[in-house]
Phi, psi and omega in degrees: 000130183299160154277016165298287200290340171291300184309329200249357143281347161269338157302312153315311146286355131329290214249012181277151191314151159291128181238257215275185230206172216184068198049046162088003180199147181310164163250010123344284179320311190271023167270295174316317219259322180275310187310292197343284185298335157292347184107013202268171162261151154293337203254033166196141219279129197245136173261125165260131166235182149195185164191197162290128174338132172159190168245089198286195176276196194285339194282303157346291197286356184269348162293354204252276181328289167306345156273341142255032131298291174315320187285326175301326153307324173239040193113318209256165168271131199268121177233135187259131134276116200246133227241086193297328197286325232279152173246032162299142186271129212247319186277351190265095195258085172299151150217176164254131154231172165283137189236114164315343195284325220219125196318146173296154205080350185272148181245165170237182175255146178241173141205156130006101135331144187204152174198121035283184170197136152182188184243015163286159212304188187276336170290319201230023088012124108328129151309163190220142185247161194275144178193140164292105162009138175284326195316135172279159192170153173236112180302116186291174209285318158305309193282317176307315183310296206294336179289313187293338144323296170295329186293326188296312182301302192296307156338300203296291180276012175325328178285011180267194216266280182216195190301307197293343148281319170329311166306313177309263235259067083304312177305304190307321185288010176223353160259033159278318163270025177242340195191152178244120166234132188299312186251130146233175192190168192226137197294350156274343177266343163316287160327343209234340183294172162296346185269319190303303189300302196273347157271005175274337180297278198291000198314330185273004152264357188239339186318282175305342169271310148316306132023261171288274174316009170220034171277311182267013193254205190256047172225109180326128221248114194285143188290196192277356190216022177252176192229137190260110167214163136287171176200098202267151170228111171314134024247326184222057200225151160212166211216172176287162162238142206224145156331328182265350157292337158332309199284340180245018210270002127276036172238355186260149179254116211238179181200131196275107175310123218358283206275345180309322207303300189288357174266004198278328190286334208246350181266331186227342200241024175207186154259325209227165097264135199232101177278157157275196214260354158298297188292335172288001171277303178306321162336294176330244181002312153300331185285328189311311216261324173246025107332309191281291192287344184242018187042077171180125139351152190271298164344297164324284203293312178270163149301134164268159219221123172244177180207125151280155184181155164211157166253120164250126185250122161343164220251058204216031195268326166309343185253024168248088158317139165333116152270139168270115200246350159316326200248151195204169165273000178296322203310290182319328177301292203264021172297312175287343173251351167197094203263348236248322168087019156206084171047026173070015177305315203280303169000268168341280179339280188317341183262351192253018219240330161280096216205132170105193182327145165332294194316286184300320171307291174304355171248353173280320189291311178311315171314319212293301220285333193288332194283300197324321195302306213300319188272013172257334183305319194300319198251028153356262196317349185257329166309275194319346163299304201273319177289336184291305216298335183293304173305319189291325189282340167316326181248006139296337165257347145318301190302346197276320205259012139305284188293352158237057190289063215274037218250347185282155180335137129004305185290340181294302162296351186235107144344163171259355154233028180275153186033065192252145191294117168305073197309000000 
C-alpha cells in the first residue's frame, strides 16, 4: 500500500463516526479526552512515530520523514512519542574518524565524551553536556559538518526536564531539514492519561488475554499480580508495576511497556502510527489483545499502522578499502600444516607411511615433523607474507563494515540537503 492510500486511511480514521467502545466509553471519547491531555490538538489528524531517546541511524529517521509527508498530505500533524523509560544510553553519540594509531587512512569509531554517565532509565537521567575525546584523531571533512550539528543540537537542550527529552528535540532539530515535528510527549506521559489509569483499573479483565497473545511472541508473560506497566524510582531504578501499587499510583511515576504504549497510542493518541519494521510485528499481537477484550475488530478500535525503514550510508565509501579475501586465517593454518604445494600428495605419504609397530610408527612420525619443519623454513619469507596480508586484511575489513555502517547517527547519513522539505 503507497503512502497516498495510508494517508487517506488516517484521514478516514480522523472524521470516521463514534461506533465502538472501549471499558465503557467511546473511543471518540477516549480520542478527546487523551489529546486533550496530552496537549495534541483534536481538530487534525495526527501521525505518531517514536523510539528510544538518542540520535538514531537513518532507518530510525525515515519515520519522522514518512510521516511528514503523510501528515503534509492531509493536513495533519507529526507527534514524536519518545520512549523515555527505556534504559539505551541515550547520550552515546558514535562517529568515524581517522586515527593516527591505526595505518593510515583507515577509519575507527570514535564516540562524544559525555557527563553525567549512568545507567538508569532516561527519564530519570540528567542532560549531559558533550566534549570531543582527547584521543587524537581526525574527522573527514563531510562528517566533521555534520558532527558539529549534533554537537549544537545537544547544546541546545540542555536545560530540558531530563537526558530523555533533551535528546528528543535535539533529534527534532536536526531532523528539521527533512521533517517537521509538531508534537512531543513521552511514553510516561502516555502512562499518566485517563485511559492509561483505566486499563490499570480494569486489568483483570485484560489480564488473561494479554497473556494468551504474547505467548508466541518474544515477550515475557506477566505474572498473577504484575501489570504490563513500569514503575520508574529516583535515582536509577525501574520495577514492575503490581498490584499492590494501585492504591498509590498517583505518586508513582509509571510507564507503559510495549505493547500498553502502542495501545494507548493507537486507540486515543493518532490516526496513523508508523513503526520501524520490529515494533510492526510485535504490534500484531497488540491488535490480537484489544481485539479479544473489546469484542471489535482492530479496524474499529485503532488507528491504523505502517512501517517504515531505510539503509543510509555515511559519506565513508573512499576510506573501504579493497578486500584481499583470499588470505584468511584458515588460509595460514592449513599453509602450516601442509608447507609442501602439491595439492597435500607429500602429506598424504607421509602420513600413510605411519604403519607397522610402535617403534616405526613413531619413527614415520618423527620423519613426517622434520619434513614439515625443514619445509616451512624454506618458505619463512612466505609464512611472514602470508600473516601481513592477513593481518592488513583484518583491518581492511574493520574499515569495510564501518563504511558500510548503516547504524551511524542519522545526520552522518542523510545530507542536510538530501530529501529536504518540499513547501
Amino acid at each position: 500500500m503507497s503512502e497516498s492510500e495510508f494517508a487517506r486511511k488516517a484521514a478516514e480514521h480522523f472524521t470516521q463516526p463514534e461506533g465502538a467502545s472501549f471499558l465503557g466509553e467511546s473511543i471518540e471519547k477516549w480520542r478527546r479526552t487523551t489529546r486533550a491531555e496530552l496537549g495534541l490538538p483534536t481538530q487534525r489528524p495526527l501521525i505518531m512515530t517514536g523510539h528510544q531517546a538518542g540520535i538514531w541511524h537513518a532507518g530510525i529517521a525515515e519515520k519522522f520523514i514518512v510521516a511528514h509527508r503523510i501528515a503534509r498530505d492531509i493536513n495533519g500533524a507529526v507527534v514524536h512519542v519518545v520512549v523515555d523509560h527505556d534504559t539505551n544510553d541515550a547520550s552515546l553519540i558514535a562517529y568515524p574518524a581517522l586515527s593516527p594509531t591505526i595505518e593510515h587512512g583507515t577509519i575507527t569509531r570514535f564516540a562524544l565524551d559525555r557527563s553525567p554517565r549512568c545507567t538508569a532509565p532516561n527519564a530519570l537521567r540528567k542532560p549531559v553536556r558533550i566534549m570531543r575525546p582527547e584521543r587524537a584523531h581526525e574527522v573527514p571533512a563531510l562528517i566533521e559538518v555534520q558532527l558539529k550539528r549534533i554537537e549544537s543540537a545537544v547544546r541546545a537542550h540542555f536545560g530540558r526536564e531530563n537526558l530523555a527529552l533533551q535528546m528528543a528535540h535535539a533529534a527534532n532539530d536536526l531532523l528539521a531539514p527533512h521533517a517537521i515535528v509538531d508534537f512531543t510527549i513521552t511514553a510516561t506521559a502516555l502512562a499518566a492519561t485517563t485511559l492509561a489509569r483505566a486499563i490499570r483499573a480494569n486489568f483483570a479483565a485484560l489480564r488473561s488475554a494479554y497473556n494468551a497473545v504474547i505467548r508466541d511472541e518474544r515477550i515475557a508473560t506477566l505474572a498473577p499480580d504484575e501489570l504490563p506497566f513500569w514503575v520508574l524510582e529516583p535515582p536509577a531504578t525501574r520495577r514492575a508495576f503490581r498490584d499492590a501499587d494501585r492504591a498509590s499510583e498517583h505518586e508513582l511515576r509509571i510507564a507503559p511497556r510495549a505493547l500498553t504504549l502502542t495501545a494507548i497510542a493507537r486507540l486515543a493518541g493518532c490516526d496513523l502510527f508508523i513503526h520501524g519494521t520490529g515494533g510492526a510485528k510485535y504490534d500484531i499481537a497488540m491488535e490480537r489483545w484489544m481485539s479479544a477484550v473489546s469484542g471489535s475488530s482492530a479496524a474499529e478500535i485503532l488507528a491504523p499502522m505502517i512501517a517504515a525503514t531505510a539503509t543510509r550510508l555515511a559519506p565513508l565509501q573512499q576510506w573501504a578499502p579493497t578486500l584481499d579475501s583470499i588470505v584468511t586465517p584458515s588460509a595460514l593454518h592449513a599453509l602450516q600444516h601442509d608447507p609442501f604445494h602439491d595439492s597435500g600428495s607429500t602429506k598424504r605419504s607421509l602420513v600413510s607411511a605411519i604403519a607397522g609397530s610402535p617403534a616405526a610408527k613413531r619413527a614415520a612420525y618423527q620423519i613426517m615433523h622434520q619434513a614439515l619443519k625443514r619445509e616451512r623454513r624454506v618458505r619463512t619469507d612466505e609464512f611472514a607474507q602470508l600473516s601481513a596480508r592477513i593481518a592488513a586484511h583484518s583491518t581492511a575489513s574493520s574499515a569495510a563494515q564501518l563504511a558500510n555502517d548503516r547504524t551511524w547517527p542519522f545526520p552522518l547519513s542523510i545530507s542536510k540537503d538530501e530529501n529536504r522539505i518540499k513547501s
